[in-house]
TIVODO-979983 format. One line per field, with one value per residue (C-alpha): x, y, z; residue number from 1; residue in one letter. Coordinates in Angstrom, 3 decimals. Each point is the difference from the previous one (the first is absolute). Example, Ala and Ser with C-alpha at 12.3 -4.5 7.8 and 13.67 -1.06 7.14 Angstrom:
TIVODO-979983
c1: [12.300; 1.370]
c2: [-4.500; 3.440]
c3: [7.800; -0.660]
num: [1; 2]
residu: [a; s]
end
This chain:
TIVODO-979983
c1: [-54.501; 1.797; -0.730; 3.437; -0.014; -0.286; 3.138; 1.768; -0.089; 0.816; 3.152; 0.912; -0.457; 2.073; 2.978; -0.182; -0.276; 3.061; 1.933; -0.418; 1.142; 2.940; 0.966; -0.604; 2.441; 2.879; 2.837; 3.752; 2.519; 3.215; 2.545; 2.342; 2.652; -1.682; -0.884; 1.472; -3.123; -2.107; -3.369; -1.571; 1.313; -1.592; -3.829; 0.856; 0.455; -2.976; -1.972; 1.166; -0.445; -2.376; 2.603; 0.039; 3.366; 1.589; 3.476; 1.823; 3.449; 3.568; 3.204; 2.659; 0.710; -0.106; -3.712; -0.369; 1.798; -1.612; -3.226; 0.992; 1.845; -3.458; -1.677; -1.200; -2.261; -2.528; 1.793; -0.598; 2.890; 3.030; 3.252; 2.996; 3.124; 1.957; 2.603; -2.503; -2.200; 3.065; 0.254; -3.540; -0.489; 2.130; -2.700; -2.780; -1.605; -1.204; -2.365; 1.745; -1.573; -2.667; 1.618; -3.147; -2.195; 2.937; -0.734; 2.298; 2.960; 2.027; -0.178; 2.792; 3.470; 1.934; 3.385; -1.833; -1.815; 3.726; 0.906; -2.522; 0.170; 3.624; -2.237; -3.560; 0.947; -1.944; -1.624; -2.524; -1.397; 0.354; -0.484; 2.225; -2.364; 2.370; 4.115; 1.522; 3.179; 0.866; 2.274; -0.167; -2.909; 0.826; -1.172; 2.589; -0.361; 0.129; 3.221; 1.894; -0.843; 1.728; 3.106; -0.170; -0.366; 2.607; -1.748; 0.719; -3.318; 0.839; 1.734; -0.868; 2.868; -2.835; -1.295; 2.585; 2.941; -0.668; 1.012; -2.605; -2.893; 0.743; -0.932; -2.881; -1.414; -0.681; -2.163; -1.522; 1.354; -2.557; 1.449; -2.700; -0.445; 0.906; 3.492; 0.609; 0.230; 1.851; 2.407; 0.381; 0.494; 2.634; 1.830; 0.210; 1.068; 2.833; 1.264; -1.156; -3.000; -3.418; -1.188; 3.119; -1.090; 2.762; -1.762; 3.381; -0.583; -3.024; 1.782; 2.335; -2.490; -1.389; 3.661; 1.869; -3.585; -3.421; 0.744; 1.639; -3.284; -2.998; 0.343; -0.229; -3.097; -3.195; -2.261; 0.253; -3.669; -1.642; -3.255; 0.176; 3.174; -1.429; -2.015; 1.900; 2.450; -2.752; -0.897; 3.493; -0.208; 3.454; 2.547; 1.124; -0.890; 1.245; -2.963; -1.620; 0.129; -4.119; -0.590; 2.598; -1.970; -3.562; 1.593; 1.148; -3.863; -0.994; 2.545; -0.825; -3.795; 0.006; 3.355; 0.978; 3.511; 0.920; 2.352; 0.746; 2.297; 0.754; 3.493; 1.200; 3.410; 3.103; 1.137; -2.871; -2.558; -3.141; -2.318; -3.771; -2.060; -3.119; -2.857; -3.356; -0.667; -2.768; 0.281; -0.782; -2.739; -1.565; -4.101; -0.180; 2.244; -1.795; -0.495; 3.514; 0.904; -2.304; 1.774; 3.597; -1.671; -1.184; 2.783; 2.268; -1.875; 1.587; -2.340; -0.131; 3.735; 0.304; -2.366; 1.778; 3.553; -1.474; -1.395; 3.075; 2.967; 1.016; 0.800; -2.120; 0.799; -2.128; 1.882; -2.700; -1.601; 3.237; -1.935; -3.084; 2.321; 0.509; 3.242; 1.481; 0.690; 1.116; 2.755; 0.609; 3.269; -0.310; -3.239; 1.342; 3.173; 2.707; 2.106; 2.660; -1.441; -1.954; 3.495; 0.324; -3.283; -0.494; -2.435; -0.591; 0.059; -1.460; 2.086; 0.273; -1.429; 3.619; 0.367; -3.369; 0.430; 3.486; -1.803; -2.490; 2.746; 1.728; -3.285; -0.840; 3.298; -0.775; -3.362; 0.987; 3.033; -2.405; -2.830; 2.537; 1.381; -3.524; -0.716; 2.961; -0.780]
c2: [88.037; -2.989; -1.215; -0.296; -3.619; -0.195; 2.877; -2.014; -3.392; 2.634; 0.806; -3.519; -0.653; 2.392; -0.978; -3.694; 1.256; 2.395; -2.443; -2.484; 2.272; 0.327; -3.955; 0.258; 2.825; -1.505; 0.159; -0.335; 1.047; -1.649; 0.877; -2.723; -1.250; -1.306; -3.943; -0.095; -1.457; -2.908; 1.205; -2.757; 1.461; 3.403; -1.714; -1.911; 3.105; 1.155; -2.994; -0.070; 3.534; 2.187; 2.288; 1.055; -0.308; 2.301; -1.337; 2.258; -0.751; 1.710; -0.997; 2.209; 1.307; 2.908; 0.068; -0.956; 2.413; 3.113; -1.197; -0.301; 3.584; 1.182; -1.032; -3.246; 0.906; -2.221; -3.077; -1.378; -2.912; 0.531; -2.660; 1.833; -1.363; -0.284; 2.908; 2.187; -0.252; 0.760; 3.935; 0.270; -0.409; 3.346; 1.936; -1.255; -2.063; -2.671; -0.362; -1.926; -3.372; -0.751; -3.431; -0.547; -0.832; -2.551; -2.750; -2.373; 2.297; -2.400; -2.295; 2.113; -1.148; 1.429; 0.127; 1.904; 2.333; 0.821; 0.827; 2.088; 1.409; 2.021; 1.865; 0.236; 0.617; -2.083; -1.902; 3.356; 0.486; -3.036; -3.819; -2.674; -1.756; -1.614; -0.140; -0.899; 0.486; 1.513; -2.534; -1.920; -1.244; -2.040; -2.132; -3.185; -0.675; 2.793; 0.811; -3.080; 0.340; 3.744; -0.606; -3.516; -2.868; 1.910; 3.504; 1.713; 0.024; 0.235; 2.788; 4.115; -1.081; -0.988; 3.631; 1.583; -1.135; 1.821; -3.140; -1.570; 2.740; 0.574; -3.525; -0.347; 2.946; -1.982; -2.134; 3.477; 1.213; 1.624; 2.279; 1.435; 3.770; 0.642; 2.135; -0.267; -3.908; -0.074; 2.418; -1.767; -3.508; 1.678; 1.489; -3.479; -1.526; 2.784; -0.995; 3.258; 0.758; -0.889; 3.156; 2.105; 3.857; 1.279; 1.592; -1.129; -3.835; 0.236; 1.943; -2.683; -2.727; 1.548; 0.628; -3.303; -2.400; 1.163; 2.574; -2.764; -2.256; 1.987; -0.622; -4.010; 0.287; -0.230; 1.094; 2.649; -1.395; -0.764; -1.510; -2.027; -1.513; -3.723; -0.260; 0.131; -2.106; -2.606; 0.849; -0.995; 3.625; 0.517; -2.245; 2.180; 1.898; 1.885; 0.433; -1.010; -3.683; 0.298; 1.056; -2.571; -2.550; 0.874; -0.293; -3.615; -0.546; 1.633; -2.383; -2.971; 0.545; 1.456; -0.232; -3.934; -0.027; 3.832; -0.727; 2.392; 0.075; 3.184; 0.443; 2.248; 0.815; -1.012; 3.608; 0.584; 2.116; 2.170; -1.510; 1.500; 0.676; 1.307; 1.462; 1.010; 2.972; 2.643; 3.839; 1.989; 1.921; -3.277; 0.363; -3.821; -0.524; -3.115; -1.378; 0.089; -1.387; -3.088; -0.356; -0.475; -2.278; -2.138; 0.045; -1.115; -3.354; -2.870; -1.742; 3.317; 0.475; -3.249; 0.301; 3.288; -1.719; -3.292; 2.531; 2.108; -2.294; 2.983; -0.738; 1.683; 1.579; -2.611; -3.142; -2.295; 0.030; -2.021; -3.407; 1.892; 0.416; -2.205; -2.020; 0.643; 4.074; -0.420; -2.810; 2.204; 1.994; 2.831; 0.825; -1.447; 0.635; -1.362; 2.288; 0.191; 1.432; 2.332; 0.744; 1.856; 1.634; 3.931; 2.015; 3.299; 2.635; 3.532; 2.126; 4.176; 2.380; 1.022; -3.900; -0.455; 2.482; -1.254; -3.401; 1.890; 2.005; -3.205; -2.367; 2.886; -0.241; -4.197; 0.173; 2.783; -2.248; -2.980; 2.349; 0.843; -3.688; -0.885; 2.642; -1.486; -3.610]
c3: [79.550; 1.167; 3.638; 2.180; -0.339; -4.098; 0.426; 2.187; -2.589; -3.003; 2.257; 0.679; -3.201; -1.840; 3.000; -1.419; -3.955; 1.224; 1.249; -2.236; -3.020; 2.238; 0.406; -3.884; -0.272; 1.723; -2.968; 0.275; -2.756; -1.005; -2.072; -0.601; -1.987; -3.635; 0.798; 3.657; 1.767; -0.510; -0.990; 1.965; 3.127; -1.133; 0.005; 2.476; 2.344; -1.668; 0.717; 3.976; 0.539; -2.458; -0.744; -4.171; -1.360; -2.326; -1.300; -2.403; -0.515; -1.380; -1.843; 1.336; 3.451; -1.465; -0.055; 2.944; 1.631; -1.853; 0.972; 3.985; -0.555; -1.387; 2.775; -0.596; -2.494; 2.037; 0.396; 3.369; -0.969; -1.715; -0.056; -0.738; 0.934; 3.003; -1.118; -1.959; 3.250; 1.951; -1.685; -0.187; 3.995; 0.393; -1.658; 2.394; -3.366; 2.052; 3.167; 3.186; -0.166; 3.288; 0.871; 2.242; -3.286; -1.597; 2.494; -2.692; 0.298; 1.967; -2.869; -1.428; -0.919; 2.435; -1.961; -2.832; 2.856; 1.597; -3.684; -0.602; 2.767; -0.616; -2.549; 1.783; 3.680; 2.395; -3.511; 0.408; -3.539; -1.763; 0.154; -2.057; -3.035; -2.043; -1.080; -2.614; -2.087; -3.436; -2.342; -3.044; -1.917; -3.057; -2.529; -0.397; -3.143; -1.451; 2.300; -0.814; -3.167; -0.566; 2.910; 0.067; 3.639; 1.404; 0.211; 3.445; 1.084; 3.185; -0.063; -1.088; -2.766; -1.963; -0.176; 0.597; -1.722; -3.713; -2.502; 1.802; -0.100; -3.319; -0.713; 1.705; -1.479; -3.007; 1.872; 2.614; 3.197; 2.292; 2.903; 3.033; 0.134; 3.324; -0.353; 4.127; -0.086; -3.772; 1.978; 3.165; -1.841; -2.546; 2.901; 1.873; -3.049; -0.442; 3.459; 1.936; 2.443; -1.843; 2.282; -0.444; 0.709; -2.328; -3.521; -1.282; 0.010; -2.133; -2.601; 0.000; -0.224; -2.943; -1.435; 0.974; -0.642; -0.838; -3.072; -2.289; 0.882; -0.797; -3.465; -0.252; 2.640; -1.323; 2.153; 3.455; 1.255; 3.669; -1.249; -3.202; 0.651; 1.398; -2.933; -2.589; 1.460; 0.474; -3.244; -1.269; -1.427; 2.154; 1.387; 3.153; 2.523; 2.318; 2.383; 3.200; 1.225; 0.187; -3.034; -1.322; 1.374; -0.828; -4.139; 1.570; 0.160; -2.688; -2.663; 1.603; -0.027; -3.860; -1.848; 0.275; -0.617; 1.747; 2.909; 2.454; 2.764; 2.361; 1.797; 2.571; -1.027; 2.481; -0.501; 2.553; -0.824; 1.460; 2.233; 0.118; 3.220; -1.480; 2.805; 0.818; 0.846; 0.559; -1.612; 2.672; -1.661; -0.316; 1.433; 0.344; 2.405; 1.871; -3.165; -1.003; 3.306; -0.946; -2.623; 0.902; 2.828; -2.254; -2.499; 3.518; -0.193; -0.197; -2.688; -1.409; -0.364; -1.448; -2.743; -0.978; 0.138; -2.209; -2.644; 0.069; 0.260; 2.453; 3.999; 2.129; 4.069; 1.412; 1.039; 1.143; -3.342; -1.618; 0.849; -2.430; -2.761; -2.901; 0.694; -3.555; 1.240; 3.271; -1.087; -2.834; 1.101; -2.553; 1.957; 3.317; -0.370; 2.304; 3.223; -2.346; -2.627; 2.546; 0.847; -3.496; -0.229; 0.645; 0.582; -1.904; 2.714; -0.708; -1.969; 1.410; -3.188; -1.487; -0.539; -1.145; -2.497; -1.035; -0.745; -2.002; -2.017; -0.734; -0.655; -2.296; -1.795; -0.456; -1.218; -2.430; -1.471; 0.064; -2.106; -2.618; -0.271; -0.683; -2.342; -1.606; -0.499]
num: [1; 2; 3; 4; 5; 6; 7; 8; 9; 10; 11; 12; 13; 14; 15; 16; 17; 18; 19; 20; 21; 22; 23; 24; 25; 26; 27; 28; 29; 30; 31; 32; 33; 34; 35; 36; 37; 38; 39; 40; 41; 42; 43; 44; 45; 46; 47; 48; 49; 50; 51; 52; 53; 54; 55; 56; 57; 58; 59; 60; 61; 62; 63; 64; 65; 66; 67; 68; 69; 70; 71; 72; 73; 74; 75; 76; 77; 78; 79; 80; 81; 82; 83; 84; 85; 86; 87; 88; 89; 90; 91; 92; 93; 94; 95; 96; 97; 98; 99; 100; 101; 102; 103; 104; 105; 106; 107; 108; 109; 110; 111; 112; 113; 114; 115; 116; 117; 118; 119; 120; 121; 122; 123; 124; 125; 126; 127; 128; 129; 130; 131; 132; 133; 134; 135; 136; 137; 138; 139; 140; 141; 142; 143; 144; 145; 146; 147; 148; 149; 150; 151; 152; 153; 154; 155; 156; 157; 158; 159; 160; 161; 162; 163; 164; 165; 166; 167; 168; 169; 170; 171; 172; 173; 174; 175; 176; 177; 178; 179; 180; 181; 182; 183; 184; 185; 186; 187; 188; 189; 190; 191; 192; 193; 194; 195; 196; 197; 198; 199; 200; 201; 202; 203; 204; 205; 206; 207; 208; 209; 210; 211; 212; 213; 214; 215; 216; 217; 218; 219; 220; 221; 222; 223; 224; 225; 226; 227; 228; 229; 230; 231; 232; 233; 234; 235; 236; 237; 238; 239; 240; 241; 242; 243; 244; 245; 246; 247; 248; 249; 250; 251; 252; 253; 254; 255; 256; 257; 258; 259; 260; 261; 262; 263; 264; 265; 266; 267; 268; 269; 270; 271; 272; 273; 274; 275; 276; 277; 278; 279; 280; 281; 282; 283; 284; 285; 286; 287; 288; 289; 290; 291; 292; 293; 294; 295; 296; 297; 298; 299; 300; 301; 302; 303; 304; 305; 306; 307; 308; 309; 310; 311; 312; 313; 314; 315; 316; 317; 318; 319; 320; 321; 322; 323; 324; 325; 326; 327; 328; 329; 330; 331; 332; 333; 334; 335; 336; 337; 338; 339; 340; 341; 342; 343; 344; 345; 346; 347; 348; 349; 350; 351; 352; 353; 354; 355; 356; 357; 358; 359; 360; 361; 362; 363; 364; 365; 366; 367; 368; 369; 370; 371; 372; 373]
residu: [x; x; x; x; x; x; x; x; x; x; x; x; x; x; x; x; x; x; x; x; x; x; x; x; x; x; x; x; x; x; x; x; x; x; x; x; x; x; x; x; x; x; x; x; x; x; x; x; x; x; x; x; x; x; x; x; x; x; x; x; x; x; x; x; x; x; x; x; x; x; x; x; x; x; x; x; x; x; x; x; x; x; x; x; x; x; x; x; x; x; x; x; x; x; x; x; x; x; x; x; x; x; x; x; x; x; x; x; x; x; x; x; x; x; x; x; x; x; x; x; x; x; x; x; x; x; x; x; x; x; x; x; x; x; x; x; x; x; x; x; x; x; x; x; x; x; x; x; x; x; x; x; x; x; x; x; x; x; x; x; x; x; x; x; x; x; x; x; x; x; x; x; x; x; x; x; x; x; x; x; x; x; x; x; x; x; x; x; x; x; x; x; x; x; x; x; x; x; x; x; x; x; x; x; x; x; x; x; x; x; x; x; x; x; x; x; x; x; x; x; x; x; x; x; x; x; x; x; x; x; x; x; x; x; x; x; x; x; x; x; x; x; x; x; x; x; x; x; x; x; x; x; x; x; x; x; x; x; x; x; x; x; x; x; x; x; x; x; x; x; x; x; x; x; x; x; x; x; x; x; x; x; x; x; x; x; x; x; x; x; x; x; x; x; x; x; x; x; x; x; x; x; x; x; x; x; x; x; x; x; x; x; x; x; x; x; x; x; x; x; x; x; x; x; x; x; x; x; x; x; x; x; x; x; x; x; x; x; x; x; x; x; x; x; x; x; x; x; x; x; x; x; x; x; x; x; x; x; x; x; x; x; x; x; x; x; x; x; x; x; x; x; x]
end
């Protein structure tokens, strides 16, 4: 029989074993975009804190999105963007953030927050990580070669204009597949509202542009895209300016004589606000809190921006960041181009589904053309 005081160290000690197992415990999910963190900032939160990281990550915001509509799936991080957010708040996806435990919140761009804020009221749900735009990723050789020094790279001509898609196809044309921002930048190129709400705009953009198109175009692909055009396996790209720059890297470091150079079209175009937020069926909600601290840093922000070629919300970490990205104005880029850049807002389910019905009607024309070849 054990005396009371030999019970009372068993007790103590299975407290200490039990709360140890606990500190050990301490996990957070993410589910990112694929290669949109620096993995050194993932051990290095897992060096300062304790917390295990599990980082999976998704091509499309399609996947996203299923996964926050089926409940999570126990992701305690997710970084959809701004507009996809935006719907998602309506359904009560996402906890209200506890502003108490994100003592680095006033680190936060304030321009971006007021933005963000006409689709998360009060900036409840969600915090700004990074922005970007979607444009032009190209290889110049291989460009000047097929249209020649005078190629309108600075313009949605290149892609758009068929004598000139039709001769870049010889050298591969890669186009993102997200149909909401193909949409929005076909409408803005067409002269009307990139976020018209009439179903009868996008069955023009696929009529008057995008039909006669899908057959010189490659590829309709989210995650392989920056590789092959660092690969020189493509010479365009119609994708996002991160992306566009991480195949920058990738050439220089591995394929000496692969130049590539990323434009944002004087059309105008879609700007990005991509954000952190927490499922709320999330169980580690302080550690998911910890998190987004952290990732509000200004040393942390940095290091993500210097990896990613991608600004981030944080505006004291520009001193951090290598000068070669924040002089760069295609990454940068100046008020007036600002002026021209749009953001994607939600779209209500009858336009949704009218994007579907015509994306459908694209990839199906771009299957057969393939089939064809």
């Amino acid at each position: 029989m054990y005396t009371p005081v030999i019970l009372s160290l068993l007790l103590l000690l299975a407290l200490v074993s039990s709360a140890s197992n606990a500190a050990e415990q301490r996990q957070l999910k993410v589910y990112n975009w694929a290669d949109y963190m620096d993995k050194r900032v993932l051990r290095k939160f897992e060096q300062e804190t304790g917390i295990d990281v599990v980082y999976d990550t998704y091509a499309s915001s399609a996947e996203v999105e299923a996964a926050i509509v089926a409940g999570g799936q126990g992701y305690d991080i997710v970084v959809p963007s701004l507009d996809f957010m935006a719907k998602q708040i309506r359904y009560g996806f996402f906890k209200r953030l506890d502003q108490n435990l994100l003592t680095n919140y006033g680190n936060l761009d304030r321009l971006i927050l007021r933005k963000a804020a006409k689709m998360d009221i009060q900036n409840a749900h969600g915090v700004p990580y990074m922005w970007g735009t979607t444009g032009i990723g190209y290889n110049l050789d291989l460009v000047a070669e097929v249209l020649g020094d005078d190629a309108p790279t600075d313009s949605w001509d290149l892609l758009f204009k068929p004598k000139n898609l039709a001769k870049l196809a010889q050298c591969g044309v890669s186009v993102i597949d997200e149909p909401t921002e193909l949409y929005a930048i076909a409408l803005n190129y067409l002269g009307k509202n990139p976020n018209s709400t009439a179903t009868s705009d996008y069955r023009q953009a696929t009529e008057q542009l995008l039909a006669g198109l899908t057959k010189h175009i490659n590829y309709f692909d989210s995650t392989d895209y920056a590789e092959r055009l660092a690969n020189g396996e493509i010479c365009v790209a119609l994708g996002w300016s991160e992306d566009i720059y991480q195949a920058m890297a990738h050439a220089e470091a591995g394929r000496p004589g692969v130049t590539i150079s990323y434009s944002i079209p004087k059309e105008g175009t879609v700007q990005r606000v991509d954000m952190l937020a927490i499922p709320e069926l999330t169980e580690n909600v302080s550690e998911a809190h910890e998190f987004i601290n952290f990732l509000m840093r200004p040393d942390v922000a940095a290091a993500n921006t210097n990896y990613l070629a991608n600004p981030n919300a944080i505006p004291s970490s520009r001193y951090m960041i290598d000068e070669a990205i924040t002089q760069n104005q295609a990454i940068y880029p100046s008020q007036a181009v600002q002026a021209k850049l749009f953001t994607n807002n939600p779209r209500k389910t009858r336009l949704r589904q009218a994007i579907e019905d015509e994306w459908t009607v694209l990839i199906g024309n771009h299957k057969s053309a393939v089939a064809d070849r």
